[in-house]
N, C-alpha and C positions, 0 to 999 in steps of 0.2 A: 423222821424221828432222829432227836440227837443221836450218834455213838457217843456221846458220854453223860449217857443218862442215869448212870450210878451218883450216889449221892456221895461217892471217893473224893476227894482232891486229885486233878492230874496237875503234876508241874512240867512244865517246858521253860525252857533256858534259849535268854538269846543275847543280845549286848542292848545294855542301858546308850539312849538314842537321844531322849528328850526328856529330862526329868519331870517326876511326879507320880502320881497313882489314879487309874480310872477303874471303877467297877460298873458293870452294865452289860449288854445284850451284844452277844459277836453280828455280827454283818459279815458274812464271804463273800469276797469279791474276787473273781478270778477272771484274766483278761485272757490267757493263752487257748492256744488252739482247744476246743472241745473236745472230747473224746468222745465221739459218732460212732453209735452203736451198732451192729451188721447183724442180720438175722434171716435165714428164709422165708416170706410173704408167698400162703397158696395163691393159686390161679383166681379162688372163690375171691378174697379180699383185696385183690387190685385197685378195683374201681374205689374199695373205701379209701386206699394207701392217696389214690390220686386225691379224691376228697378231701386227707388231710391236709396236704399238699396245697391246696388253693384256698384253705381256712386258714391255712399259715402266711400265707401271701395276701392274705386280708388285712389278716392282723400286722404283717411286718408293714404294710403299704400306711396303715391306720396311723402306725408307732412314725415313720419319718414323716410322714404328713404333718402329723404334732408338732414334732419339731422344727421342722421347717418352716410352720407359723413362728413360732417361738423365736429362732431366730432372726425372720423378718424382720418381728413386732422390736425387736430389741436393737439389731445390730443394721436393720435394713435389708432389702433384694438381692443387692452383690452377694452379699454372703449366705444369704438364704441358697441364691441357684446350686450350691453346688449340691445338695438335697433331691434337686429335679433331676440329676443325674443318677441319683440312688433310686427312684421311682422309675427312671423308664430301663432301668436292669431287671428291676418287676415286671415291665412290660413285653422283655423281649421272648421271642413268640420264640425262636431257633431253639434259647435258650430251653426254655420252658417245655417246646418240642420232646427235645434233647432226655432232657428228664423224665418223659413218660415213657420213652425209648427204652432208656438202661432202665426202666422200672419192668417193663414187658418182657424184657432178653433175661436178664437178669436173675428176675422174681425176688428181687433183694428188698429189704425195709426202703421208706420215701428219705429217709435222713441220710442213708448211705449212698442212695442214687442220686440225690441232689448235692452231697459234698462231692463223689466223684465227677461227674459233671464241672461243679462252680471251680473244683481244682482244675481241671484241662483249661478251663476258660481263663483261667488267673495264669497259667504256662501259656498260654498263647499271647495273649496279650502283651505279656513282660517279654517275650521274642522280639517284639514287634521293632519295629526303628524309627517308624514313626513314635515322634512322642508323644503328641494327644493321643492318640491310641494305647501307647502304655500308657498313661495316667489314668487310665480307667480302670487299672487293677485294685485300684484301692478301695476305685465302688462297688467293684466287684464284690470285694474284699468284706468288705465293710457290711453290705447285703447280705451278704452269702454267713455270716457270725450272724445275724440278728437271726433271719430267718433258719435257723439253725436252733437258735434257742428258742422260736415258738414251735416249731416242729418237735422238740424232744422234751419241750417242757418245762424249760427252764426259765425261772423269773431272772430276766435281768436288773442287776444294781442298778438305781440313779443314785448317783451321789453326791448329787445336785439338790436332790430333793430325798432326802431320809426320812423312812416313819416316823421314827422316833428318835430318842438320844442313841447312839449306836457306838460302840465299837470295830472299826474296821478292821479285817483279818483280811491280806493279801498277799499275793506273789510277791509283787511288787506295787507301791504308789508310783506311778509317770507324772513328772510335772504337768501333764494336762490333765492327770485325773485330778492331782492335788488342787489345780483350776478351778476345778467345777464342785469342790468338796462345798456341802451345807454344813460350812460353820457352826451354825448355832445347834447344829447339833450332833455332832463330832465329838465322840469323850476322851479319842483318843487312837491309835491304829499299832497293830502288828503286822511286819511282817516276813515271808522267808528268806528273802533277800535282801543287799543291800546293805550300808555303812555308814559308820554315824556323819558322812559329811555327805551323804544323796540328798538330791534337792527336796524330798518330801520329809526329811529330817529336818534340817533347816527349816519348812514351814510348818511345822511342830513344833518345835523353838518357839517361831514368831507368835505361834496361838497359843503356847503356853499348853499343851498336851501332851500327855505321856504316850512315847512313843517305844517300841523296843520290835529290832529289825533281826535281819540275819538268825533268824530260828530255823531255817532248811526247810520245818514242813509243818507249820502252824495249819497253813489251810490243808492238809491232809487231819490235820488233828482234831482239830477244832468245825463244827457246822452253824450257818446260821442259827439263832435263836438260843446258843451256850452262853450260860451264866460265866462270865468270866472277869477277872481282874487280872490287870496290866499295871504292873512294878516298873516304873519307868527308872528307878534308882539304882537299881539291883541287876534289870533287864532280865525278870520272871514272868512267867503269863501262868494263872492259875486259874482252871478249869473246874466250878464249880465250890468255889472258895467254903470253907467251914464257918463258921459264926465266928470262931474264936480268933479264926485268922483276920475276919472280918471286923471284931474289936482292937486284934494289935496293929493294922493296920489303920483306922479311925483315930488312936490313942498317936499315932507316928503321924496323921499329918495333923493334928493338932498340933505336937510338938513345930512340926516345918511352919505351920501359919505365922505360931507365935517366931520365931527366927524370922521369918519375911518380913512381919511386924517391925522388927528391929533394923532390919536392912532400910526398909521403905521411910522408917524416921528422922532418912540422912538424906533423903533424895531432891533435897530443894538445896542440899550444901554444896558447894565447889568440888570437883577432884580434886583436894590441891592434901598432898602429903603431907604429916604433921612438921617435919622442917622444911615448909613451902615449895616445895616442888609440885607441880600441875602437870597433867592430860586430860587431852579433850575428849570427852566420851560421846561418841554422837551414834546415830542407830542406821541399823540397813534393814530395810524396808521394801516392800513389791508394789503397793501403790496407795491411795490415800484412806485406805481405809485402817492402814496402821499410826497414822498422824495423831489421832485422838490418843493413843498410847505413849507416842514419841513425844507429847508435849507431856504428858501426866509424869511420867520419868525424867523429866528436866534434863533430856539429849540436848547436846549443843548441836542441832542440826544433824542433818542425815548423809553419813559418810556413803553409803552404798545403796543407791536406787536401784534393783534389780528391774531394769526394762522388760524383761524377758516375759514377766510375771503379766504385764497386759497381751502381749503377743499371743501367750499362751490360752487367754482367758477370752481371746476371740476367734481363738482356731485360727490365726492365720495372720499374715500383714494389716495390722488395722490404719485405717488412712490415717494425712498428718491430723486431721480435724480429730480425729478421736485419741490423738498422743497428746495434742498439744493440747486439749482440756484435761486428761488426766496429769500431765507434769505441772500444768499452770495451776491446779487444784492442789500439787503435792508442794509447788512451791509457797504459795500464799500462805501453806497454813502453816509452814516454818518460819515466815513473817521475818526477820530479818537475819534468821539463821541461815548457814549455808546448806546446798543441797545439791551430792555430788553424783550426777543422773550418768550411770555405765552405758553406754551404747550398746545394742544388741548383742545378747552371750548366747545365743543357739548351738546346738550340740554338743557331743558328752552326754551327760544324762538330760539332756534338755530339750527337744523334737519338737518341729514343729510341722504339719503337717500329715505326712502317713507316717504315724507311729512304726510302722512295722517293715520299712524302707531304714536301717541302718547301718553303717560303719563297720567293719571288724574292731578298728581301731579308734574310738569314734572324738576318743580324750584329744588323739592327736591329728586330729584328723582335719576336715575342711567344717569349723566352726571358729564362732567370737569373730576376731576383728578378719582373719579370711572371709569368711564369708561375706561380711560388708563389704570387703574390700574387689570382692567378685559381685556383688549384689548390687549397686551401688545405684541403681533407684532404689531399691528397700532405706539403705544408708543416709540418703540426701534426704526421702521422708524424714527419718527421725531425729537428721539434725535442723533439719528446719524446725520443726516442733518443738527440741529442746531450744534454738534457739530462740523463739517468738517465747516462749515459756521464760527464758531470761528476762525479758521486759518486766515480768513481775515480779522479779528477788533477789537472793543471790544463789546462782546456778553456776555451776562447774559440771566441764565435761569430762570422763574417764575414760578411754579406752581400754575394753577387755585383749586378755592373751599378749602384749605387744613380744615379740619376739628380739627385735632389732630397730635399728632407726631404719631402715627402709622402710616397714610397714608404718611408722609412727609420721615418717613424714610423707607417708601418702594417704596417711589420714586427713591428715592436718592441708595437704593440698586440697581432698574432697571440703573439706571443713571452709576453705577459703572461697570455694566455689559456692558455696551456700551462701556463705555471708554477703559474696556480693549481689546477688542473684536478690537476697533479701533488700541491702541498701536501691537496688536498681528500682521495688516497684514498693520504697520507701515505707520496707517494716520497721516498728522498732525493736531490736533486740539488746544485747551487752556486749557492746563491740571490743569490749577490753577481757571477753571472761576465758577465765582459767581451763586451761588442759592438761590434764594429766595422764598418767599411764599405769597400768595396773602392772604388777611384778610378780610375775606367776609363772615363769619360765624359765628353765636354769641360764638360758641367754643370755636374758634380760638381766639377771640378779650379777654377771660377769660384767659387762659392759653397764654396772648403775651409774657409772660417772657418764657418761656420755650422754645417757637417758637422763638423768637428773638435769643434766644443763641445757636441754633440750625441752621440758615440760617446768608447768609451773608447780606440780606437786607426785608425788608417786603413791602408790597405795601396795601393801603385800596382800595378795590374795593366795591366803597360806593354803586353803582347802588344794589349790591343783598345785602348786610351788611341794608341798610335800610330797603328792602323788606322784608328780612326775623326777622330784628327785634321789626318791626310794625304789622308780619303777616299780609303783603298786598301783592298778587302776582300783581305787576306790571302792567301784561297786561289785568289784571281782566277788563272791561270796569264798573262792581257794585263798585270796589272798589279801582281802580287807583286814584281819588281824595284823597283819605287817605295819598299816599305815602308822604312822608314828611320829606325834608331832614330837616328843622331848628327844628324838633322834639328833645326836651332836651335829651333823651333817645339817640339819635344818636350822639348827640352832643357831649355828653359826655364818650361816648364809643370810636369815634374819637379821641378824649384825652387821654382817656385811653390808648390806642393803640401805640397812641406817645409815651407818658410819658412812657410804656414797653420799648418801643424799646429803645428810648434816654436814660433809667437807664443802659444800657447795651453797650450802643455804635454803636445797629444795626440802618441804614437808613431807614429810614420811609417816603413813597412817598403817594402821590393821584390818583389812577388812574380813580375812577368814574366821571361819568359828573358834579358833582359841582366843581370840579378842574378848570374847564372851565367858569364856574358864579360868575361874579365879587363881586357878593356879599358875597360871600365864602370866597373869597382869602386873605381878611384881616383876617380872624381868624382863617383860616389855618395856614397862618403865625404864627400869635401870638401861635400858638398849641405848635408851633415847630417844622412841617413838615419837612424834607429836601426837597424837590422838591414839583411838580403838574405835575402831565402827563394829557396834555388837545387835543383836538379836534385843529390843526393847525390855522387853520382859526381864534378859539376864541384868541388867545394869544396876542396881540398886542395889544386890551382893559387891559386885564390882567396884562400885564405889567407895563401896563400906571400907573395902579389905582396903585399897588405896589412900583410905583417910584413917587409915589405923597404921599404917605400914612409912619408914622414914626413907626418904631418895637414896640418899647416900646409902643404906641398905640396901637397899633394891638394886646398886651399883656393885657393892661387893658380893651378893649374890651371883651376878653374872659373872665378874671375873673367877669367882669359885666354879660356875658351872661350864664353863670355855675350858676349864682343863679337866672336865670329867670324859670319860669315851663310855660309859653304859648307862641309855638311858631308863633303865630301871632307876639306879641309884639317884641320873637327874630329879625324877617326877620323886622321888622319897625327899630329895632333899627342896625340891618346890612346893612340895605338902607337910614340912615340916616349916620352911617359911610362913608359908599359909595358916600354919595350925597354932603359930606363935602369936601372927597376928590377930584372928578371929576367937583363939580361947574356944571355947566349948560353943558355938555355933557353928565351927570349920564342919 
């Protein structure tokens, strides 16, 4: 039964994520450790406890059975096997032994005698030194949660496949749950963690979903099956909403349609500023099933291919055959637009594998181009793929994280190792195509003359370039309020960044989420950006404000905000640029 089954309004407060409004049915989804109930079991009821016990190992054995068809039928055997390993953790007898053991000494409930157990067994194995022997904690792991929740009761989420239209209420979204989300029917998610640049923000953006995070304790608050509405503008969740809030709300996105309206009636016209000034507005994207939107929005091609986004969505390294039809599919259907594919960005909030295996420090840690650059079978997979995928369009490669030219030119050594590996058993790919390097590291953004004359284009990947030069990890929920894109420090380091590349002649793009905030866009411009790579959906405000707004303003803007130090006043006097240009649609 709900706790908020009073017919009250409850308000909860959190930070606007993804804008809009959704009203509909909560869905709890909660991934952390369960809370395993303890109770004393008489003598008399043992034998039912063990009964439970093997009607749970039915049903858990039932449940990866399924899925291990599933991903058979879909991805193949390779990836199927590692399921067989979840199945004979069901089987083992010691194990199982074990359990009837502490149940008999004991006389404790079967849920509490089988987490104390599965826990010893997860400590032993992560001892271990052999490493196929530890890699089995995760099955463990992994078995030991499901079977956990048919023993106590609990229905677990797919959210893969959702009854209905749902509202998600969560700890947190993981970029692999955000993977396996049923799109069509998804109205929207909260939840208590997290910051408006976590990667399941970002794919809230993409879908165009009202999203509001960092609430602390949504899912303490809120139960499956709560009538609730999600203020993605405001960043409210209301709990059992009134009619009346229910009309002023209805009456407010009326208003926004009609404003969209207006935006959407510019979107076949140029970026080009009303005293002829131009930027390329192109879109970043996870794979082809955002294309149909990226052409409807007249993007000049797709500045940001997040790779990551297929990795994720097959649980693991997917071979070259299954990269190089998804790029060759993303390429084709930008047809002679360009399309700028990042190399693998794993970790930070981005896992791949055992979720539950990570980093203290995970931002700074062995992820992005490290990792390739230690992985480098995974590596030479995905540049082979991007590059056979070049034969059909025009493809450019990015490199995540670069820190310095030692890693960029041992990128670029792997990168040459491919291509001749390709010439040798006479692939075609674009033996001429561009590399560039993403600028997200205060290193990098020190030494851009170096790196600009070194790559053929550079991109700001403002999301980690801010975190890491406020020293604020993003998803901290102590310290996510700090993040601060109109901080003078980033501000001017964006500038900086430009004005490298521009002394050289290299392209300098946007790819982080302010690229997409219209309040940015004017002095981006004035920077001298060459393009913004934004979220599809956002770009038709974008636009708008761009073709209302003159260069030469957008230049004096900057030099006005280059000598502000509080970026309170910055974002007042970018929302007053903004609010001259848009008039009563800002």
């Amino acid at each position: 039964m709900s706790k908020n089954n009073s017919s009250e309004e409850v308000i909860l407060d959190g930070i606007a994520a993804s804008a809009g409004v959704a009203h509909g049915r909560a869905v709890v989804y909660l991934q952390k450790q369960l809370d395993v109930p303890c109770y004393d079991i008489p003598e008399a009821k043992i034998d039912a406890e063990l009964g439970r016990f093997e009607q749970a190992i039915l049903e858990t054995r039932s449940e990866i059975t399924k899925i291990r068809d599933t991903i058979a039928n879909s991805l193949g055997e390779g990836e199927a096997r590692i399921f067989d390993a979840h199945l004979l953790v069901l089987e083992d007898n010691a194990l199982l032994d074990e359990v009837s053991s502490e149940l008999r000494s004991t006389q404790k409930n079967i849920e509490f005698c089988f987490n104390q157990v599965s826990q010893r067994y997860i400590a032993f194995f992560r001892s271990m030194e052999d490493e196929y022997l530890r890699e089995r904690v995760s099955d463990i792991r992994d078995v030991s949660r499901r079977l956990l929740h048919n023993l106590i009761g609990m229905q677990s989420v797919n959210l893969g496949q959702l009854a209905t239209e749902s509202i998600i209420i969560s700890e947190d979204i993981s970029p692999s749950d955000a993977a396996d989300l049923d799109r069509n029917k998804l109205l929207g998610f909260v939840t208590d963690a997290g910051g408006k640049t976590s990667h399941s923000v970002i794919m809230a953006r993409s879908l165009r979903i009202p999203a509001v995070v960092g609430t602390h304790d949504a899912t303490k608050r809120i139960v499956s099956g709560d009538n609730i509405l999600v203020d993605g503008y405001e960043g409210i969740i209301v709990i059992n909403p009134s009619e009346s809030r229910l009309f002023k709300y209805g009456k407010l996105a009326s208003e926004r349609r009609k404003r969209d309206a207006t935006f959407n009636s510019f979107i076949a016209e140029p970026a080009q500023t009303e005293d002829g000034g131009s930027i390329r507005l192109m879109a970043n994207i996870e794979g082809i099933q955002e294309m149909e939107q990226v052409k409807a929005m007249h993007a000049e091609g797709v500045g940001l291919f997040r790779t990551e986004g297929i990795f994720l969505r097959h649980h693991g390294y997917p071979p070259e055959s299954v990269q190089y039809k998804e790029y060759r599919a993303v390429v084709e259907a930008a047809e002679k637009d360009p399309v700028i594919i990042r190399t693998l960005d794993v970790g930070g909030d981005k896992l791949i594998g055992d979720e539950n295996v990570k980093e203290d420090n995970s931002f700074m840690g062995f992820r992005a181009i490290r990792f390739c650059l230690s992985n480098v079978d995974i590596f030479k997979t995905q540049l082979r793929a991007i590059l056979r995928a070049s034969a059909h369009g025009n493809v450019k490669i990015m490199y995540p994280m670069i820190s310095g030219l030692e890693e960029l030119k041992a990128a670029n050594l792997i990168l040459g190792e491919v291509k001749q590996e390709l010439l040798d058993k006479g692939m075609a790919f674009d033996q001429l195509i561009e590399v560039g390097a993403m600028v997200e590291v205060p290193s990098a953004a020190i030494i851009v003359d170096l790196l600009a004359a070194e790559t053929d284009f550079l991109s700001i990947g403002t999301n980690d370039l801010i975190q890491y030069l406020i020293a604020v990890d993003r998803l901290n929920d102590e310290v996510a309020h700090l993040y601060d894109p109109a901080h003078p420090a980033v501000l001017r380091t964006m500038k900086a960044i430009i004005d490298g590349g521009n002394a050289v002649g290299t392209p300098v793009s946007i790819c982080g989420e302010i690229a997409g905030d219209p309040i940015y866009a004017g002095i981006l411009l004035g920077m001298g950006a060459d393009s913004l790579s934004l979220t599809p959906g956002l770009l038709p405000e974008v636009k708008y404000f761009i073709r209302h707004i003159k260069k030469s303003e957008a230049e004096a803007l900057v030099e006005e905000v280059m000598r502000i130090g509080d970026s309170a006043e910055i974002v007042r006097k970018l929302e007053a640029f903004r609010k001259q240009a848009l008039g009563n649609l800002a």
